[in-house]
LUMZAKOL-308189 format. One record per atom (N, C-alpha, C): residue in one letter; x, z, y; atom name. Coordinates in nm, 4 decimals, padded with zeros to 6 digits, always signed. Atoms other than C-alpha are relative to their C-alpha. Layout:
["A"; [X; Z; Y]; "CA"];
...
This chain:
["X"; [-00.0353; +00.0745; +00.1174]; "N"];
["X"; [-12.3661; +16.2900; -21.6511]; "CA"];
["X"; [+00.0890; -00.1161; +00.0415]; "C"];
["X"; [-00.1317; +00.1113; -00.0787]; "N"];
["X"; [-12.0650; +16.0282; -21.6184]; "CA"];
["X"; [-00.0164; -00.0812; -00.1487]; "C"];
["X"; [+00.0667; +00.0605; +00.0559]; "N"];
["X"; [-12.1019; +15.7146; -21.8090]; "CA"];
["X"; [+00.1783; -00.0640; +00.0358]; "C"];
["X"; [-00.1351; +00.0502; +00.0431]; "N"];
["X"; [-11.7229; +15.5772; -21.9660]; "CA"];
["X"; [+00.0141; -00.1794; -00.0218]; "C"];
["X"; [-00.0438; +00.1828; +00.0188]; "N"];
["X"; [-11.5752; +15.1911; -21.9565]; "CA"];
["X"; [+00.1403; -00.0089; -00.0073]; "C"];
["X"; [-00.1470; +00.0539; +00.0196]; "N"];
["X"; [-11.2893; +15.0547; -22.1600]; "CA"];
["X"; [+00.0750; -00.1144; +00.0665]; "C"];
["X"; [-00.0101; +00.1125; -00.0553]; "N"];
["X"; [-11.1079; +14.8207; -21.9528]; "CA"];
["X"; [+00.1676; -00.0565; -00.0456]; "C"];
["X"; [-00.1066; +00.0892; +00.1093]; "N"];
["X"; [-10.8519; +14.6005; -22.1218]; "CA"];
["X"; [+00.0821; -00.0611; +00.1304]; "C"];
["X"; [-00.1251; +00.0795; -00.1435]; "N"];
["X"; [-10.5323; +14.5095; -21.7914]; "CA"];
["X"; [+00.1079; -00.0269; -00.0528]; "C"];
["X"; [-00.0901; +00.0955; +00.0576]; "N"];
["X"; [-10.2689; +14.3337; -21.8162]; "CA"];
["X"; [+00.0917; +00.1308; +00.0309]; "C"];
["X"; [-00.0343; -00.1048; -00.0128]; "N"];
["X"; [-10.0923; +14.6867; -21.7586]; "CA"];
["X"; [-00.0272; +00.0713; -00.1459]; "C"];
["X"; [+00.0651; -00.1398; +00.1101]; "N"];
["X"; [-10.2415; +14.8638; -22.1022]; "CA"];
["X"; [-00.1245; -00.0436; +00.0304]; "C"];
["X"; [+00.1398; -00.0148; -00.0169]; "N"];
["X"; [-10.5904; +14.9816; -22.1333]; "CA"];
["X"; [-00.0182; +00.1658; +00.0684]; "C"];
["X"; [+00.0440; -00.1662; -00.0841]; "N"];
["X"; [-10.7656; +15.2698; -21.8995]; "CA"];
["X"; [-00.1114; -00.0304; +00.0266]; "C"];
["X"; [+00.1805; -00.0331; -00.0020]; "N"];
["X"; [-11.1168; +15.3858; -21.8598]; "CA"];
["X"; [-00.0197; +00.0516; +00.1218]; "C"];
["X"; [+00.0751; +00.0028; -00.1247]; "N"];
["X"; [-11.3568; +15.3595; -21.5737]; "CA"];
["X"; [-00.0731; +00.1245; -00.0147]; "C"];
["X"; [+00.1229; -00.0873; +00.0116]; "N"];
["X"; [-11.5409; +15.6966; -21.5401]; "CA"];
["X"; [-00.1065; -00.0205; +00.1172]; "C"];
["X"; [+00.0908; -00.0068; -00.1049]; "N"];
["X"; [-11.8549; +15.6771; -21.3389]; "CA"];
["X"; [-00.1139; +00.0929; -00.0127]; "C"];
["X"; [+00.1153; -00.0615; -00.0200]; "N"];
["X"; [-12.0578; +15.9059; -21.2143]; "CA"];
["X"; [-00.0961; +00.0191; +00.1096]; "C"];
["X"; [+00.1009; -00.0251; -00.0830]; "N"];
["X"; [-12.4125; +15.9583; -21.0466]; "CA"];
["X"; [-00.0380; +00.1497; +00.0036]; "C"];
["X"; [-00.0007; -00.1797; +00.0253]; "N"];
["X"; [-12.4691; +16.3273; -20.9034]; "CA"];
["X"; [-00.1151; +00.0396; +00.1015]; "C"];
["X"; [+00.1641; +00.0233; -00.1227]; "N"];
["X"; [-12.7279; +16.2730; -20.6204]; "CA"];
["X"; [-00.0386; -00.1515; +00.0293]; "C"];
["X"; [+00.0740; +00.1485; -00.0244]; "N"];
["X"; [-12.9377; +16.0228; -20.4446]; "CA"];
["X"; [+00.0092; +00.0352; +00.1688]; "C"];
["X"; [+00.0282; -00.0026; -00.1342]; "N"];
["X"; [-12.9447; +15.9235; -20.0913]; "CA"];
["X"; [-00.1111; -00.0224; +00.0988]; "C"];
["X"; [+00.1329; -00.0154; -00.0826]; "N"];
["X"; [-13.1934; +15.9507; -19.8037]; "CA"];
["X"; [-00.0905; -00.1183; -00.0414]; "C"];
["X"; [+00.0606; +00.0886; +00.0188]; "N"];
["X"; [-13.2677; +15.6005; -19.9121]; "CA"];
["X"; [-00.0814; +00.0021; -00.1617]; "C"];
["X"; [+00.0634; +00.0232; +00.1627]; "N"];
["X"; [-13.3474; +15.6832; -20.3167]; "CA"];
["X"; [+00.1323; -00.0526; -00.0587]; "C"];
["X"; [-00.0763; +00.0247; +00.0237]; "N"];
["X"; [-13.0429; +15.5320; -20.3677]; "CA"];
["X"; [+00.0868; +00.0694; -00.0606]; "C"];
["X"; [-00.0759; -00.0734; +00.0598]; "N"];
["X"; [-12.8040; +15.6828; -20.6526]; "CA"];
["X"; [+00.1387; -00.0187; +00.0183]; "C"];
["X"; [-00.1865; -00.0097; -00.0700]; "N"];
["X"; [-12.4544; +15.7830; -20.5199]; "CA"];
["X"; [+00.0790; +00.0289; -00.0919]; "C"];
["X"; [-00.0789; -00.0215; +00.1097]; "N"];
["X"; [-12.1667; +15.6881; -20.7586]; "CA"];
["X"; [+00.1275; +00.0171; +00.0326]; "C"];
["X"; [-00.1524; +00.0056; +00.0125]; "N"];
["X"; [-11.8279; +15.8342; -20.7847]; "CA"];
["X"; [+00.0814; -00.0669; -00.1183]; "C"];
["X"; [-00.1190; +00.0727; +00.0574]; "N"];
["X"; [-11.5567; +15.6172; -20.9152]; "CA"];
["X"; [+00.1093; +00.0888; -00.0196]; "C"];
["X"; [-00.1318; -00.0674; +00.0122]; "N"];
["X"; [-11.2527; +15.7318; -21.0944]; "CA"];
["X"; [+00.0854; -00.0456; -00.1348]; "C"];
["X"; [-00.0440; +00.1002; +00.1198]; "N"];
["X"; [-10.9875; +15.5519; -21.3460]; "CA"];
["X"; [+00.0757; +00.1329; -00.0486]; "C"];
["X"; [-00.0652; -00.1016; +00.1045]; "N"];
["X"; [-10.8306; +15.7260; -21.6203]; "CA"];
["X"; [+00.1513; -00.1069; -00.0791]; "C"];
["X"; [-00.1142; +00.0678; +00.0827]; "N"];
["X"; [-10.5103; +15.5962; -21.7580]; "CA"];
["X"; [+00.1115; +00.0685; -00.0790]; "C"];
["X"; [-00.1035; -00.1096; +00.1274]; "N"];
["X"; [-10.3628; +15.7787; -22.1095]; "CA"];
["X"; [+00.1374; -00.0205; +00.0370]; "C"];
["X"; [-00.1386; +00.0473; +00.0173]; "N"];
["X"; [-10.0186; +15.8089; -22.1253]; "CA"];
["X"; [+00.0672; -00.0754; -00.1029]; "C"];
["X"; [-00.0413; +00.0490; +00.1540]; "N"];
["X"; [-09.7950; +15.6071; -22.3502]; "CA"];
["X"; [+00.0485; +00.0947; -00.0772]; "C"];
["X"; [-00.0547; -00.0915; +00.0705]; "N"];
["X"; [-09.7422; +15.7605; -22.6499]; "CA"];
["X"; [-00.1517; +00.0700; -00.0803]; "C"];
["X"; [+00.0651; -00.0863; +00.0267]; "N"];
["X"; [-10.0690; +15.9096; -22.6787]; "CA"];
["X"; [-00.1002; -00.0530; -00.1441]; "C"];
["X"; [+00.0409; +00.0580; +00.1007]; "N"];
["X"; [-10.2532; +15.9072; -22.9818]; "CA"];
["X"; [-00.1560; -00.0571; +00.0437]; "C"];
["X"; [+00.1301; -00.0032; -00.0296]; "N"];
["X"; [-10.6497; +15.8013; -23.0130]; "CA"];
["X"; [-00.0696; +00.0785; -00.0161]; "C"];
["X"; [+00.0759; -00.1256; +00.0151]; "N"];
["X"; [-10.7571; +16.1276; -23.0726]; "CA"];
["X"; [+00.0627; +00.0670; +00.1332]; "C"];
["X"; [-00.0545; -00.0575; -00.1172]; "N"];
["X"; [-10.5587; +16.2799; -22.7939]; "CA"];
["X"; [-00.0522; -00.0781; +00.1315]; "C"];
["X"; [+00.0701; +00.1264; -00.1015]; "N"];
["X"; [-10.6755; +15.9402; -22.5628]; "CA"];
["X"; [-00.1142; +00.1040; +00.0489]; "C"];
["X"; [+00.1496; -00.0358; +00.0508]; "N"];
["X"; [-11.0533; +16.0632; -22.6654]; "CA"];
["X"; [+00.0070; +00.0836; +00.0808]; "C"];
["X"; [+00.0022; -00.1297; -00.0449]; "N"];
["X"; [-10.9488; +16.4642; -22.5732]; "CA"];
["X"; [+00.0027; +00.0042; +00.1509]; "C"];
["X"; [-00.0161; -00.0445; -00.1520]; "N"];
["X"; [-10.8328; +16.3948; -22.2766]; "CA"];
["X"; [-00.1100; -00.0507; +00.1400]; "C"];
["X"; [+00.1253; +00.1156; -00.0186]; "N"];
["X"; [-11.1105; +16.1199; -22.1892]; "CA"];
["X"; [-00.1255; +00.1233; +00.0509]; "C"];
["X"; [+00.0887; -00.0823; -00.0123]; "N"];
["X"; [-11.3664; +16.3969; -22.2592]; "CA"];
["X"; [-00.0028; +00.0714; +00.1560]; "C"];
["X"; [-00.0382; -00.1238; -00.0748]; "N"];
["X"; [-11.1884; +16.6651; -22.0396]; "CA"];
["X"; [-00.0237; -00.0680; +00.1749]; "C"];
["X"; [+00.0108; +00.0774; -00.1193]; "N"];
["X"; [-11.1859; +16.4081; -21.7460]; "CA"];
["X"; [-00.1184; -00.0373; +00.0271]; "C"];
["X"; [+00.1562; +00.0540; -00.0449]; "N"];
["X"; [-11.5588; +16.3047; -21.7437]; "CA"];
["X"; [-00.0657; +00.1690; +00.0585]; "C"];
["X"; [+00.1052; -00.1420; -00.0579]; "N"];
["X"; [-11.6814; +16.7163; -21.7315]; "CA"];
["X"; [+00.0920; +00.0325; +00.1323]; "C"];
């Protein structure tokens, strides 16, 4: 499960995906990082689509 953040830069806006997929020897939950940044142009339904497609 990956867990989405809008982040507002002085560049535009692009979303933080994060996800937890295991745990480590310690119990510790191991997170992958990964930014998303729409293209210009794009609408907020298309944003959304592509948003989705990038978290699965």
């Amino acid at each position: 499960m990956a867990n989405t953040c809008k982040i507002n830069g002085v560049n535009g806006i692009s979303y933080q995906i994060i996800g937890a997929h295991r745990r480590d020897t310690n119990g510790k939950q191991v997170r992958h990082y990964q930014t998303f940044t729409p293209s210009p142009g794009m609408t907020a339904r298309q944003t959304e689509k592509a948003l989705n497609a990038a978290t699965v």
